[in-house]
C-alpha positions in Angstrom: 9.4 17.8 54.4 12.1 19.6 52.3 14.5 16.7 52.5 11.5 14.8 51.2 10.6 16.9 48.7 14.7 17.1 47.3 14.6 13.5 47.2 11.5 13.6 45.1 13.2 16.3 42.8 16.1 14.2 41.9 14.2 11.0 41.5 12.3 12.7 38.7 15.9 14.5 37.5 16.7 11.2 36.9 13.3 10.0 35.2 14.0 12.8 33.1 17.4 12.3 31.9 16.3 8.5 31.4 13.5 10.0 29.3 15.6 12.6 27.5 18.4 9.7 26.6 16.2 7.3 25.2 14.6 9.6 22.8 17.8 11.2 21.7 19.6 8.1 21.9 16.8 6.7 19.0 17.0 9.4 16.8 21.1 9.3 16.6 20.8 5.7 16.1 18.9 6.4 12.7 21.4 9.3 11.6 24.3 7.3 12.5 22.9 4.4 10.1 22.5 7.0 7.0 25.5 7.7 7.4 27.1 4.4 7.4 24.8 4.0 4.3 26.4 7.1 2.4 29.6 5.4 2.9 31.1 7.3 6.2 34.4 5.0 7.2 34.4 3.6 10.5 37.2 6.2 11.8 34.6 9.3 10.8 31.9 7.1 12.5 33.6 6.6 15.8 34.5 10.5 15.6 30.5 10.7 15.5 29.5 8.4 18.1 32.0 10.3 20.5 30.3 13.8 19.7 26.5 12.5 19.4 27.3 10.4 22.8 28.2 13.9 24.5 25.4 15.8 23.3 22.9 13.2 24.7 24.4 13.1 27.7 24.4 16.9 28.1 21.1 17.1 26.9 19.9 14.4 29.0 21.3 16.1 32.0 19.7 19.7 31.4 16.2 18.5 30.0 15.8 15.8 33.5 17.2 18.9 35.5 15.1 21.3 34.3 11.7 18.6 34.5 13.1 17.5 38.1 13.4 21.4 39.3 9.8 21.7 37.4 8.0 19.1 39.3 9.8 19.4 42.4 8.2 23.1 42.4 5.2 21.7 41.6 5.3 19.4 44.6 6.5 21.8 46.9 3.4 24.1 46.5 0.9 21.8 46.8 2.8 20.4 50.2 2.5 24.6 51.3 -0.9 24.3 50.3 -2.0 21.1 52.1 0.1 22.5 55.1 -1.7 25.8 55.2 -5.0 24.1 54.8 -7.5 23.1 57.9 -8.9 20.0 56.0 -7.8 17.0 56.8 -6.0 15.5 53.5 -6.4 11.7 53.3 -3.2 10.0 52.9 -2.6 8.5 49.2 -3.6 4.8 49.3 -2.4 2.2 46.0 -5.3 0.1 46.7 -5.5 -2.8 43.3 -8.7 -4.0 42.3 -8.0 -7.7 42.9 -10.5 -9.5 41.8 -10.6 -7.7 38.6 -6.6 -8.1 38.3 -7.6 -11.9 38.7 -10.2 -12.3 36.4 -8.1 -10.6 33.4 -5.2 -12.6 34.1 -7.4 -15.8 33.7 -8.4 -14.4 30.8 -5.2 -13.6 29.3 -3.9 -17.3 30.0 -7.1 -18.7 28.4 -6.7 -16.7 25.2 -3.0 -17.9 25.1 -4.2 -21.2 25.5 -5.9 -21.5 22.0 -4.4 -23.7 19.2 -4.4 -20.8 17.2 -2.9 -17.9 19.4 -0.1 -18.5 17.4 -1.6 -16.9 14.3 -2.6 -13.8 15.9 0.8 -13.3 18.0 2.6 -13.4 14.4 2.5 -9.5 14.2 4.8 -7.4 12.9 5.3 -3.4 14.3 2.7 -1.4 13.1 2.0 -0.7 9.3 -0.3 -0.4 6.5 -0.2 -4.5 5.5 -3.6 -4.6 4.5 -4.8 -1.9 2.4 -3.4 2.1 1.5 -5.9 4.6 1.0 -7.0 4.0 -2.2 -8.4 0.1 -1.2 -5.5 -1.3 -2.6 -3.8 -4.1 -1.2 -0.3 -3.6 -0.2 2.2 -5.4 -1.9 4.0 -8.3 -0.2 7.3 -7.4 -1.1 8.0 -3.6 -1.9 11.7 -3.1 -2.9 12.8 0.4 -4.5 16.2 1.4 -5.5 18.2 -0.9 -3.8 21.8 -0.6 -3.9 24.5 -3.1 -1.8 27.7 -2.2 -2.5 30.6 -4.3 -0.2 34.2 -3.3 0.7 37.2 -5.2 -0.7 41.0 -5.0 -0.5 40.4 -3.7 -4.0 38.2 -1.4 -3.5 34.2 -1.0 -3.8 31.7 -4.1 -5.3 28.2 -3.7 -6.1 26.0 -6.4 -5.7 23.1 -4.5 -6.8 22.6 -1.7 -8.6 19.2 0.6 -8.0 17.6 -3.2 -8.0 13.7 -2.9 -8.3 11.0 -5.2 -7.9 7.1 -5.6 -6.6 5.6 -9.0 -5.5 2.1 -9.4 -5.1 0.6 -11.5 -2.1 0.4 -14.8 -2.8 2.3 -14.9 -5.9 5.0 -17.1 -6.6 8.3 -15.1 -8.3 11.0 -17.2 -10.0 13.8 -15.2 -10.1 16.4 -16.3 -12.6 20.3 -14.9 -13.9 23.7 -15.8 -13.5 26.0 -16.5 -10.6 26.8 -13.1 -9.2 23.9 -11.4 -11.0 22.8 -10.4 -6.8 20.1 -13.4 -6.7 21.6 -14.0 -3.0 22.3 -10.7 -1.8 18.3 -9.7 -2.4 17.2 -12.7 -0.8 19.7 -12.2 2.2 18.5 -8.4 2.5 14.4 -9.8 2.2 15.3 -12.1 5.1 16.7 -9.7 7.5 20.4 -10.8 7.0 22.1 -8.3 5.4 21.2 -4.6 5.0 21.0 -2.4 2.0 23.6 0.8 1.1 20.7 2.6 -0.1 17.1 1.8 -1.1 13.8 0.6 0.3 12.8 -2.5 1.3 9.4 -3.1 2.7 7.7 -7.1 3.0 4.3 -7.1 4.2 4.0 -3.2 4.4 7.0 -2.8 7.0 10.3 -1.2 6.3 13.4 -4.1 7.1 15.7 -0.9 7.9 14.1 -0.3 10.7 13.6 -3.3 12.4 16.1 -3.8 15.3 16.7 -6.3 17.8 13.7 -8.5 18.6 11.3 -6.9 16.1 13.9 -8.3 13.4 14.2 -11.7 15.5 10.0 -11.6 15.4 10.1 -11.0 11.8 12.7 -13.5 10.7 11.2 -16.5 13.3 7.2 -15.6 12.8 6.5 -14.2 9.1 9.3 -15.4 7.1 10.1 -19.1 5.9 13.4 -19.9 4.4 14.9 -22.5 2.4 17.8 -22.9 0.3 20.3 -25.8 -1.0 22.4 -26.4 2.3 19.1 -28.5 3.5 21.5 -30.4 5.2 22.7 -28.1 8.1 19.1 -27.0 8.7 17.8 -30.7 10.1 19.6 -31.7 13.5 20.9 -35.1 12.9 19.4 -35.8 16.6 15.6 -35.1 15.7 13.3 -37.2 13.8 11.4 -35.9 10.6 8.3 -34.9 12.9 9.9 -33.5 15.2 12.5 -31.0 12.7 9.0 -29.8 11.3 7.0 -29.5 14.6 10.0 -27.5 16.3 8.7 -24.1 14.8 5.3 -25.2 16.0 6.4 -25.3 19.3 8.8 -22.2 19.7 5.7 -20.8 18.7 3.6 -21.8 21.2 1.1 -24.4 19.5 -0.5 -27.3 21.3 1.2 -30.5 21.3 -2.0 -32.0 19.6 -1.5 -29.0 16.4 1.6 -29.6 16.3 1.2 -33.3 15.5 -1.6 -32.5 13.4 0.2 -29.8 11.2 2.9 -32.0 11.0 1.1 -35.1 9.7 -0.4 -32.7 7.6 2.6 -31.4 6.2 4.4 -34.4 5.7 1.7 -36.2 4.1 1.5 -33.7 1.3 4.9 -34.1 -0.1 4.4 -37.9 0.3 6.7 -38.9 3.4 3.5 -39.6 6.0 5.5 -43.1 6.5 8.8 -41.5 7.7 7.7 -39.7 10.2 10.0 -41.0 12.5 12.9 -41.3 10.4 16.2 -39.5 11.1 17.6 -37.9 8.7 20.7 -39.9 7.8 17.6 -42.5 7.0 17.0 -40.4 4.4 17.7 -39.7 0.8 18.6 -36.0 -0.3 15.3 -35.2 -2.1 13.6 -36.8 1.5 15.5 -34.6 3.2 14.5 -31.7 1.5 10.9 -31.8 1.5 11.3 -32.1 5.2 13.4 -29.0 5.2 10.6 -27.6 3.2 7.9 -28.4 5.6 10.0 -27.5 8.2 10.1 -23.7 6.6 6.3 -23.8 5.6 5.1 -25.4 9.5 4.2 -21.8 11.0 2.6 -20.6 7.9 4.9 -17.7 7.2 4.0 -14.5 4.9 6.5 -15.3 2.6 9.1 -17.9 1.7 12.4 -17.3 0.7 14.2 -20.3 -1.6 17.9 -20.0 -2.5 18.8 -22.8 -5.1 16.3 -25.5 -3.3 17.3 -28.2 -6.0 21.4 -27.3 -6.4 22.5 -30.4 -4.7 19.6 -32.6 -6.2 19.2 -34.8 -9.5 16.6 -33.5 -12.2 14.1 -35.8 -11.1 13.8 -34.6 -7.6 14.7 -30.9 -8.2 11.3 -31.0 -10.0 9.3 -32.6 -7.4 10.6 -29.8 -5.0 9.7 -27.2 -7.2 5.9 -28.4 -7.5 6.0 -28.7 -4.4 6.8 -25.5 -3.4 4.0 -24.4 -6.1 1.4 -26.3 -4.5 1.9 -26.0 -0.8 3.1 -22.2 -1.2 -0.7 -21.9 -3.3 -2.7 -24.0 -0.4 -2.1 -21.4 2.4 -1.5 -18.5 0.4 2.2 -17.9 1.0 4.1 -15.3 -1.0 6.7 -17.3 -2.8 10.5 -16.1 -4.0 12.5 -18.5 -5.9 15.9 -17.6 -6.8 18.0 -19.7 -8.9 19.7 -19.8 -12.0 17.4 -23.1 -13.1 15.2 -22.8 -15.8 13.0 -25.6 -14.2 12.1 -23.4 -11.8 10.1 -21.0 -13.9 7.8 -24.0 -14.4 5.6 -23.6 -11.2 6.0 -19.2 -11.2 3.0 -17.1 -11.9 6.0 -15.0 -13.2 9.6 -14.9 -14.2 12.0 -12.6 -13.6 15.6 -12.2 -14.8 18.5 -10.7 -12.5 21.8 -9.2 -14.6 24.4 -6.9 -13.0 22.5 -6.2 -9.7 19.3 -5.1 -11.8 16.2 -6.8 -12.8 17.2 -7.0 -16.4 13.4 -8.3 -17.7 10.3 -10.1 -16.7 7.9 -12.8 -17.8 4.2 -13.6 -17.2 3.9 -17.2 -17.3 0.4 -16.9 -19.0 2.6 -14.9 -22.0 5.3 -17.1 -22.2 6.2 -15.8 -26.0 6.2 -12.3 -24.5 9.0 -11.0 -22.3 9.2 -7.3 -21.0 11.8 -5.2 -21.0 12.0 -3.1 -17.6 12.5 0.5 -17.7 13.9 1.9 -14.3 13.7 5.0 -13.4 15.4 7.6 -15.1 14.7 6.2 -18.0 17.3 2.5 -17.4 16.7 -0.3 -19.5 18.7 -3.2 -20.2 17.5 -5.6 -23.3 17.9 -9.1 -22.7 20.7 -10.9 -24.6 18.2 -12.9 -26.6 16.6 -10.4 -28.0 20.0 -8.5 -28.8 20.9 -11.4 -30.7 18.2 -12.4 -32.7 18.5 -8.6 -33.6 22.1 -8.2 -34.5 22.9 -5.6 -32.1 26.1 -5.1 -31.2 27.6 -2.1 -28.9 25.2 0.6 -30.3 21.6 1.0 -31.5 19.5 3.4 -32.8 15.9 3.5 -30.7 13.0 4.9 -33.0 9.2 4.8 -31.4 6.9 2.9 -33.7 3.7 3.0 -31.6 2.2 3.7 -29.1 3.9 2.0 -25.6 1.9 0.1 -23.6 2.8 0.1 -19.8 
């Protein structure tokens, strides 16, 4: 009895330290990744992992110890108790309910069955995506204060600079500037692919920094659609134009018959119903990008990301895409972000904004197109676009002097 009972005690030692690791282990994980935010070197962050590594392990070894020695006590006196005892004790007996085991499994298979299990099992972790307190309705994209600043043999570069910006869900978002303005880098850091120095970033009420592993794979494959100029290296030369668009369909878990039907739907919008079973080298360049399109809009994501869509096309099909993008990103209520430095692309936005030196410089309300806002930031930062400094004559300096009332 007492060997059995010290074999008890160290299996739950060892439950316990498992326990005690895993919780400490997360916690470190999220210190370790300020840190490498605040700009820690990777010398002073090995020197941490070496000291944080010890101090789980020691503290994973007292806490399943002291639980082990806890229980094992515990067991002990209810084995003196049953001993002392003249009633029989009937032995412990893991008996399942069968049936009932059966009958929910059947169920579960059933439910996963349905054409559209895929649109429930399109969850992210847990978070306030529908409403706050108030009854408002969380905004798709939530991104406050971001800063991206990259290493170089020269020193530090900042892609973005305290970056700002709300999106609304369903609206579409043209977001213009120059080359290097950080059009890219917030798009890369929206679609899970690069992480900010500092900053929020939320899409859909849940924070990107914290999503790890497979809840960042979930994200990337289930709520977010993404589509940018190199069209070409996203259709395998091997598969037709059906099957590029229903292969989404299927990783996801759809039907054979929705999968066909989604993608005849698809590709009947943007006018290639005929080429169906066209490869792509069969295919011109503006073909090829409304199936990459399609391909990015199949599953019905949240939102959809476009990097320069039209930067390898003519004039005449760069605006076909971007209507395109309009209308089908409109029909299913998709959140839409289009980055380029395009003008035509402003054409289908509900509103414009403008990029300069890693800050949103100003924005644009498509139903005011004579009116464009200057953005304050906080603190008080506001950049004036260079039209406006022109048609005023301002050169390095000004002198700012209220004349009304400001309206927010």
């Amino acid at each position: 009895m007492l060997g059995a009972a010290a074999l008890l005690a160290l299996a739950l030692s060892l439950v316990g330290l498992a326990l005690t690791v895993t919780v400490e282990l997360r916690d470190e994980v999220g210190e370790l990744f300020d840190l490498e935010t605040q700009g820690m070197g990777p010398a002073a962050l090995r020197h941490q992992v070496r000291l944080r590594a010890g101090a789980v392990l020691l503290a994973g070894l007292v806490g399943g110890l002291l639980l082990g020695a806890v229980l094992a006590l515990v067991v002990l006196k209810a084995l003196a108790v049953s001993a002392n005892s003249t009633t029989p004790v009937p032995p412990l007996v893991l008996a399942p309910d069968w049936p009932l085991l059966i009958a929910r499994l059947c169920r579960l298979r059933r439910a996963r069955a349905r054409p559209g299990r895929a649109a429930h099992a399109c969850r992210v972790p847990r978070a306030d995506r529908d409403a706050d307190r108030g009854g408002r309705m969380t905004p798709a994209v939530e991104v406050e204060d971001v800063f991206r600043v990259y290493a170089t043999d020269e020193g530090t570069a900042a892609a973005l600079q305290g970056l700002s910006l709300t999106v609304q869900e369903g609206e579409v978002v043209a977001v213009l500037g120059p080359s290097g303005s950080g059009k890219t880098t917030l798009l890369r850091i929206l679609a899970g692919l690069d992480r900010p120095s500092a900053g929020r970033v939320r899409v859909a009420g849940v924070d990107l920094r914290r999503l790890r592993g497979r809840g960042l794979d979930r994200y990337r494959s289930r709520q977010l659609g993404y589509a940018d100029q190199r069209y070409t290296q996203a259709l395998a030369p091997e598969l037709t134009a059906g099957e590029l668009v229903s292969l989404r369909l299927a990783l996801a878990g759809e039907s054979p018959r929705e999968q066909r039907r989604r993608t005849t739907e698809l590709l009947g919008q943007v006018g290639l119903a005929d080429r169906v079973d066209a490869y792509p080298h069969e295919l011109s360049g503006g073909e090829q990008q409304r199936v990459a399109l399609c391909a990015a809009l199949a599953h019905r994501p949240q939102l959809l990301l476009a990097d320069e869509p039209t930067g390898e096309l003519d004039a005449k099909n760069a605006a076909v895409v971007y209507e395109l993008i309009g209308e089908l990103a409109r029909a299913q209520g998709t959140t839409a972000i289009v980055v380029s430095h395009d003008p035509g692309s402003a054409s289908i936005a509900d509103r414009i904004v403008h990029i300069r030196d890693g800050r949103v410089s100003a924005e644009q309300a498509k139903a005011q197109p004579d009116s464009e806002e200057i953005v304050v930031a906080r603190g008080g930062w506001l950049r004036v676009p260079e039209e406006l400094l022109r048609r005023g004559g301002i050169g390095s300096r000004a002198r700012a002097r209220l004349a009304g009332a400001a309206r927010c």
